[in-house]
N, C-alpha and C positions, 0 to 999 in steps of 0.2 A: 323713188330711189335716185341716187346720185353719185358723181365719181370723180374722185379729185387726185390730179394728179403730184400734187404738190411742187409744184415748179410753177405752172400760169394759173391754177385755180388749186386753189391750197386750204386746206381744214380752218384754220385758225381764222382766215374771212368768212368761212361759213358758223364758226362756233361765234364768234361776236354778235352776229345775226340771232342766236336761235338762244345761247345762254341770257336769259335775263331776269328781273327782281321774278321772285317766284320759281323760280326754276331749281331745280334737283339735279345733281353732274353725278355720276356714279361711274367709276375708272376702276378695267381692271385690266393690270398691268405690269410690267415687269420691274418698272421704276419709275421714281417721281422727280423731276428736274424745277430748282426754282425759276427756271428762267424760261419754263414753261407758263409756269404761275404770272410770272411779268410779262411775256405777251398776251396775256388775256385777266390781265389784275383788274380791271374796272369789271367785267362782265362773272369772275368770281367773288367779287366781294359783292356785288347785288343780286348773286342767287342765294338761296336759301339753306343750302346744302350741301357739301362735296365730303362723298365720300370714295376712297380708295382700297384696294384688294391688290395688295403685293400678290403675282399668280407665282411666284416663287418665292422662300423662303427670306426675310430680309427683317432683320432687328429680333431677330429668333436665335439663341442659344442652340446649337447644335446637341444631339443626347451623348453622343461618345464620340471618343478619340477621334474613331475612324473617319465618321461621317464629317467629322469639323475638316478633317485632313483631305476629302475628297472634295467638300463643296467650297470650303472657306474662300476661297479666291471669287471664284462668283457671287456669292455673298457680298462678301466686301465691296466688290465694282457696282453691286445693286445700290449696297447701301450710301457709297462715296455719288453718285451718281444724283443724289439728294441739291448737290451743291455745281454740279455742271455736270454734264459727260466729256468725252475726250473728243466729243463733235460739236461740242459748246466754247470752243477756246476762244473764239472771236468775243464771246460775250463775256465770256471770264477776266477776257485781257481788258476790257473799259474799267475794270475796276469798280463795279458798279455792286460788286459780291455783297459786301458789309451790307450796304442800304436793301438791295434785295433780299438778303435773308432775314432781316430787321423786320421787313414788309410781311413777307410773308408766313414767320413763326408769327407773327400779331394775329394775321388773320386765320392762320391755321388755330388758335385758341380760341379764335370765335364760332369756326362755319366749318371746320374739318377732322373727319373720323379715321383713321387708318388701322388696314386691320392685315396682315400678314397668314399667307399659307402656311402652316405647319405639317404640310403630309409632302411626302412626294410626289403627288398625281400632278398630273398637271390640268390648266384652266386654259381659256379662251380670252386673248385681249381686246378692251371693245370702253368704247366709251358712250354713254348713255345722258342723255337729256331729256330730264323729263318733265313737261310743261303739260299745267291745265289742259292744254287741247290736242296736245299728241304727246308722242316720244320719238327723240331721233338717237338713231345707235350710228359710232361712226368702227367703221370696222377693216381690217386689223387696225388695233392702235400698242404695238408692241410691247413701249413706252411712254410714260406724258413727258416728252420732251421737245424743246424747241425744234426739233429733227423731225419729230414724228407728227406734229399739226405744222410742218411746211418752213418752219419762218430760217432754217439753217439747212446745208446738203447733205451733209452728213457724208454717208460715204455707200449708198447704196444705188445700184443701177436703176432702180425704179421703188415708189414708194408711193405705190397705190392706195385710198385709202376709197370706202363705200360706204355713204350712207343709205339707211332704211328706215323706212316711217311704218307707222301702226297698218297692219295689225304683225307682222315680223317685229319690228323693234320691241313691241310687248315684251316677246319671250324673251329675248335676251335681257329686259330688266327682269320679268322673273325667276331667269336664270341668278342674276345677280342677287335677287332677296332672298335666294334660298341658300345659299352660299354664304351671305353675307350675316344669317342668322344661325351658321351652324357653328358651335363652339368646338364641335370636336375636328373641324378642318379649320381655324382660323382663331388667330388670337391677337389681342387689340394689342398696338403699336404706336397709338398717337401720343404718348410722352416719350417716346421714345425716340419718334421721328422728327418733335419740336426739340427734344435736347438736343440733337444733333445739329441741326439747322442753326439753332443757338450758337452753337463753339464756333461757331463764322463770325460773330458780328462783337462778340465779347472780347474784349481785353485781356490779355494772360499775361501774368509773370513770365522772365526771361527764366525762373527755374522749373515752373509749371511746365511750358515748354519744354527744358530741358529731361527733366523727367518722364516727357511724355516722347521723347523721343527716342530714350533709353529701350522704354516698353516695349514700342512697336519695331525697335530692333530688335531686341531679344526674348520676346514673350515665348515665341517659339519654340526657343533655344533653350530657355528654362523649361519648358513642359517637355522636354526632353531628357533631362537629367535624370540619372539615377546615379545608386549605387554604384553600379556597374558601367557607368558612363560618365567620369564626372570632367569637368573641364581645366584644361591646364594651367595651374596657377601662375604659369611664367606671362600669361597674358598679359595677368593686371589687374584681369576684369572677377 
């Protein structure tokens, strides 16, 4: 066992070490950051494997009204969280987005599975390496993001993070295969999470854009409308 505080001994030195050809990463976790994926791009494109467990709902249609109207916001921040968090601005600002999401929807079509909660229970965050001669769990891992294996501050007073090696880290990958094989808690999301990743690094029309800005103002607003509600033609709109 081992214990990183992420300030002078930080995950991301110890996952370079331990992720390698061969190797299996199994992530379950709240959100997925590319700029996770680029601090540790060489030692994920030479494993064999990565796959992810959104432990809450994310690229999942909500079933009614209600429940879109209670969770959507966090939803959203899961999903937008794809392409930085709001504790990734340093790395957002180099400008470096285009290329990195380029990088990593490539390799996400080679080596990466994503599969999303669809119930309300909630799961345990924990990241897993599994190699021929052991398995290392690195534990809490809230989210995969540059925050959370060390390499950015974020914004939290401490950000403990614990490894465990076999015969513990076992369970926690069993925990993960039996999770990750139930269809009626989880449902795959990996085209989902490469189109999104995508709209980073593609070119859009100036009315593609504009259109798409109209939406995400008023999508709301229209699923609102009724009969009995309807909006004031003096606007315009």
């Amino acid at each position: 066992m081992d214990t990183f505080n992420n300030t002078t001994k930080v995950v991301k030195d110890d996952l370079i070490k331990k992720v390698q050809s061969g190797s299996k990463v199994s992530v379950a976790a709240a959100c997925f950051s590319i700029y996770a994926y680029q601090a540790l791009k060489d030692e994920l494109e030479s494993c064999d494997q990565f796959r992810f467990i959104f432990t809450s709902s994310a690229f999942v249609a909500e079933k009614t009204k209600k429940e879109r109207r209670e969770f959507y916001i966090p939803r959203l921040n899961r999903e937008k969280s794809l392409y930085g968090t709001e504790f990734e601005v340093r790395l957002r600002n180099e400008l470096k987005q285009k290329a990195v999401a380029k990088e990593c929807a490539d390799w996400m079509r080679r080596k990466a599975s994503f599969r999303s909660n669809t119930t309300r229970e909630g799961m345990n965050n924990f990241l897993v390496v599994e190699k021929p001669e052991d398995t290392y769990t690195y534990m809490p891992m809230n989210s995969f993001t540059a925050v959370d294996i060390g390499c950015e501050r974020g914004n939290n007073i401490s950000n403990m993070v614990t490894r465990f090696e076999n015969p513990a880290s076992k369970e926690f990958l069993t925990l993960f295969e039996n999770v990750w094989n139930d269809d009626e808690k989880l449902t795959d999301v990996t085209n989902d999470v490469i189109e999104m990743i995508s709209t980073v690094y593609q070119e859009n029309s100036p009315e593609l854009i504009y259109f798409m800005t109209l939406y995400n103002i008023f999508s709301e607003f229209l699923d609102d409308i009724s009969e009995d509600v309807l909006p004031n033609e003096a606007t315009g709109f």
